[in-house]
C-alpha positions, 0 to 999 in steps of 0.5 A, spaced: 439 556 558 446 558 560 447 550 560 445 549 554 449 555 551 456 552 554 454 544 552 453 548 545 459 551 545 462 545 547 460 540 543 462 545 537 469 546 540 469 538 541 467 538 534 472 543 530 478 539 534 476 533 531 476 536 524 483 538 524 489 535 522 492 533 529 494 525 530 497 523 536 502 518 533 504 515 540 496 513 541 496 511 534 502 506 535 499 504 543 492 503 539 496 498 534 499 495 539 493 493 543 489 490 536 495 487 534 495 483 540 489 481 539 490 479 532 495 475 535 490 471 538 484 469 533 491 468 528 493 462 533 484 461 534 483 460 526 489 456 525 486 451 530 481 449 526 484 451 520 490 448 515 497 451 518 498 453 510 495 459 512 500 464 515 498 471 514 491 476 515 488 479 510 481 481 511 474 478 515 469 475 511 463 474 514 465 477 520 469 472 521 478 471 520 480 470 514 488 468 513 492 467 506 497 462 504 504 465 503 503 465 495 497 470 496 499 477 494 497 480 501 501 475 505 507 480 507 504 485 509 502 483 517 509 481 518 512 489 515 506 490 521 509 487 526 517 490 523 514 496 523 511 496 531 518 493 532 521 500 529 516 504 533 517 501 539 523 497 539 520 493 544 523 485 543 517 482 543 514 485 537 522 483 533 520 476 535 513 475 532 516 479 526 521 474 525 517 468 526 511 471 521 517 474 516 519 466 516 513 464 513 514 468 507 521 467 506 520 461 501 516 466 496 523 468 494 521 462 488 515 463 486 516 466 479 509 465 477 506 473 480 509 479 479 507 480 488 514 479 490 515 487 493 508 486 496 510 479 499 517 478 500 520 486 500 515 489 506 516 482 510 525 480 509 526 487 506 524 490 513 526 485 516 534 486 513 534 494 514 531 493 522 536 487 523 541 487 516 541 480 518 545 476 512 540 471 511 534 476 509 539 480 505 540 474 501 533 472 501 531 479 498 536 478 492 534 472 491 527 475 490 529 479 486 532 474 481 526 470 480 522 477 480 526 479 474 524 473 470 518 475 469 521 481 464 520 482 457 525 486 453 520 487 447 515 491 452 520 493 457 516 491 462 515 486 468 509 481 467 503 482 472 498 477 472 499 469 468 490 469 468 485 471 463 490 469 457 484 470 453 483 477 455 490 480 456 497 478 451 501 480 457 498 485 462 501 491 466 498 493 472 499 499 475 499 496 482 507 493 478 510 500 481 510 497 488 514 491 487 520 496 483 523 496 490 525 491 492 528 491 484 532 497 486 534 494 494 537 488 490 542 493 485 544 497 492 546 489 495 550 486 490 553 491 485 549 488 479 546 493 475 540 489 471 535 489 476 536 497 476 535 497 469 529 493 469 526 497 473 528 504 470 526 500 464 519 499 468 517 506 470 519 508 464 514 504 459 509 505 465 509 511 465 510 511 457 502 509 456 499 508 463 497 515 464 492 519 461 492 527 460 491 528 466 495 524 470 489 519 471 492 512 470 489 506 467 488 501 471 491 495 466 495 496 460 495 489 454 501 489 450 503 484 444 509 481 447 512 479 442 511 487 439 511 491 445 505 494 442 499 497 446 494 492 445 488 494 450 487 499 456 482 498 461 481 495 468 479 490 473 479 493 479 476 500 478 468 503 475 470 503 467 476 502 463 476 511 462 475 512 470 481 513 476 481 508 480 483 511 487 488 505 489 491 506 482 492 512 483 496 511 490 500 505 487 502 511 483 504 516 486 507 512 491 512 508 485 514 514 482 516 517 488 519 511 492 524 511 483 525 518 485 529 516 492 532 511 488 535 514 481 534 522 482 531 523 475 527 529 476 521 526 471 518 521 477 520 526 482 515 531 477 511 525 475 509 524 482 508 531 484 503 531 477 498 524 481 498 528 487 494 534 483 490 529 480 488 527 487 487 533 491 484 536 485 479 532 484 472 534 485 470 528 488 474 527 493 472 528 500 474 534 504 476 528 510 481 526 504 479 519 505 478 517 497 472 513 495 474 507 491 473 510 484 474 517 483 469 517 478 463 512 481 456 514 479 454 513 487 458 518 489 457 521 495 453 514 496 460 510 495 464 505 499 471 510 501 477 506 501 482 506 507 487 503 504 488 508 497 488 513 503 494 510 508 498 509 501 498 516 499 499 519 506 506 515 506 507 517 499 506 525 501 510 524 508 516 521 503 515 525 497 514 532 502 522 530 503 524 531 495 519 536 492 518 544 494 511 543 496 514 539 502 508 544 507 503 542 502 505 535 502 505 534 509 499 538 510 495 533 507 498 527 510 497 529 517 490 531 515 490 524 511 492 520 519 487 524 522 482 522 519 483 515 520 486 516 525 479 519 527 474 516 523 476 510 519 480 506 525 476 499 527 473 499 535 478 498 540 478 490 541 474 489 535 475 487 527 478 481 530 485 485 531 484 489 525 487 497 525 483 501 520 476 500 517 472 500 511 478 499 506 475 497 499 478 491 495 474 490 488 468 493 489 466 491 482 467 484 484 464 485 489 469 482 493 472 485 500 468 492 501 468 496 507 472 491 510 479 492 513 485 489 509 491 489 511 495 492 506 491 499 510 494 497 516 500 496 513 502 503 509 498 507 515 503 504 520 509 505 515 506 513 514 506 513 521 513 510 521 516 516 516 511 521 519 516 520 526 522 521 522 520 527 519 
């Protein structure tokens, strides 16, 4: 009886620390390591049986690997992976494959048919250039910004998104646009030339102008007229309905408007952000673990796909933003609890997910495209937050 009496108590106890926000950032960065090595391996596997024009992870589909040419969207991210292990470690070997990957990216730097070039070029070249400040990458960057900054319109006073679905959108803005600001920001710190500053303050502003609703909820996708500027249409793509808050959008959010802080110091992002965080932790549908589902507003909540990947891109956000506001305590609390949780509960089994970190991402649940997966953008912002949470 007493047995069973302690074994109880044990279990408890064995549960109450699992529940608390704790991350054992050295295990993390070894776990990462050991996937990552793995990931290695099936890459060079799936080439062998694949054309050697993709070069980049993003998810698994059917169980199986599934690598992207460099013009997708998520191609940049596993090399910012391997940057960010080589931040972490300073072991060499990580430099070396970062450099290799990061050189398969480069030539998106012309590419002015998407508006992904932060995603693609700034979180590969971009980490490549503060690790190393190798002339090369600066250079590649600022050419990245110069073809970023063609997709431009003065008349909207915003970047153009996506050049599908003409017959639905005049020229749409998506939220998701924040994240690619950076490099905009990046290109103004390395030349002198003001344009690409303005562009992107120019950017923020609009976006935030007509994306939020009351509550500090965003649209996921905004159509203006071009030609006029005016707003056309408010919906969503990759969100439940166009009146709902899609749990990525609401990360990209809080992320941009934090990351235009660090770069211009105006008190509105600064408060914009701080306002997407109460939305977020405010929320009566998110989840004590503060791993979000995929829509705050999904009809099947509790019986909804979570989405890893909106959960690492807030927990960098908060490691950030802690930095700036005076809800720093606060914010770091939630970003620790955030880690723990993946950390705990949302990471891939050792050696499995083919190289994979995390699980159990959501891409487009309307789509029905890449649910409860692991992607590697989730991979990416958690590696990122593990790099600020270091710093902090």
């Amino acid at each position: 009886m007493n047995l069973l009496r302690i074994s109880g108590a044990l279990i408890l106890f064995t549960s109450v620390i699992s529940c608390s926000p704790k991350v054992n950032v050295h295990k993390a960065v070894r776990n990462a390591e050991h996937q990552t090595d793995l990931m290695l391996k099936e890459i060079t596997n799936k080439k062998a049986t694949k054309s050697m024009n993709l070069v980049s992870p993003r998810t698994l589909e059917n169980g199986e690997l599934k690598l992207v040419p460099s013009k997708d969207w998520t191609s940049g991210f596993f090399p910012g992976e391997l940057w960010y292990l080589y931040e972490m470690t300073k072991n060499e070997k990580w430099k070396t494959e970062a450099m290799t990957y990061t050189a398969q990216i480069e030539q998106e730097k012309m590419n002015s048919t998407t508006h992904d070039m932060g995603f693609k070029v700034y979180c590969s070249v971009g980490n490549g250039y503060r690790l190393t400040k190798d002339e090369h990458y600066k250079n590649v960057v600022i050419q990245a910004a110069k073809t970023l900054s063609t997709r431009f319109n003065p008349n909207v006073g915003a970047i153009r998104s996506w050049d599908h679905h003409e017959d639905e959108w005049g020229f749409p803005v998506i939220i998701d646009n924040m994240m690619n600001l950076e490099l905009l920001f990046e290109a103004t710190k390395l030349t002198g030339d003001s344009t690409f500053y303005q562009i992107a303050v120019a950017h923020a502003n609009t976006t935030m102008k007509n994306h939020f609703r009351a509550d500090y909820s965003t649209w996921h996708v905004i159509s203006y007229n071009p030609e006029t500027g005016k707003v056309e249409h408010k919906n969503t793509h990759q969100g439940y309905s166009d009146a709902s808050a899609w749990a990525r959008g609401q990360a990209w959010a809080i992320y941009g408007y934090t990351m235009c802080y660090r770069y211009t110091r105006n008190d509105k992002y600064l408060k914009q952000a701080e306002h997407v965080a109460t939305f977020i932790f405010n929320n009566k549908n998110m989840p004590k673990d503060l791993v979000p589902y995929w829509d705050f507003d999904a009809p099947g909540i509790p019986n909804e796909p979570r989405d890893i990947s909106a959960a690492a891109v807030i927990a960098s956000a908060l490691f950030e933003l802690a930095g700036y506001s005076a809800n720093k305590t606060d914010y770091l609390a939630k970003a620790n609890r955030i880690l723990s949780s993946i950390q705990n509960m949302y990471s891939s089994p050792k050696s499995g997910n083919k190289g994979f970190i995390l699980d159990h991402s959501t891409g487009s649940k309307p789509s029905d495209s890449e649910v409860d997966v692991p992607l590697s953008y989730a991979d990416y912002y958690y590696l990122e937050a593990l790099v600020r949470k270091q710093g902090k």
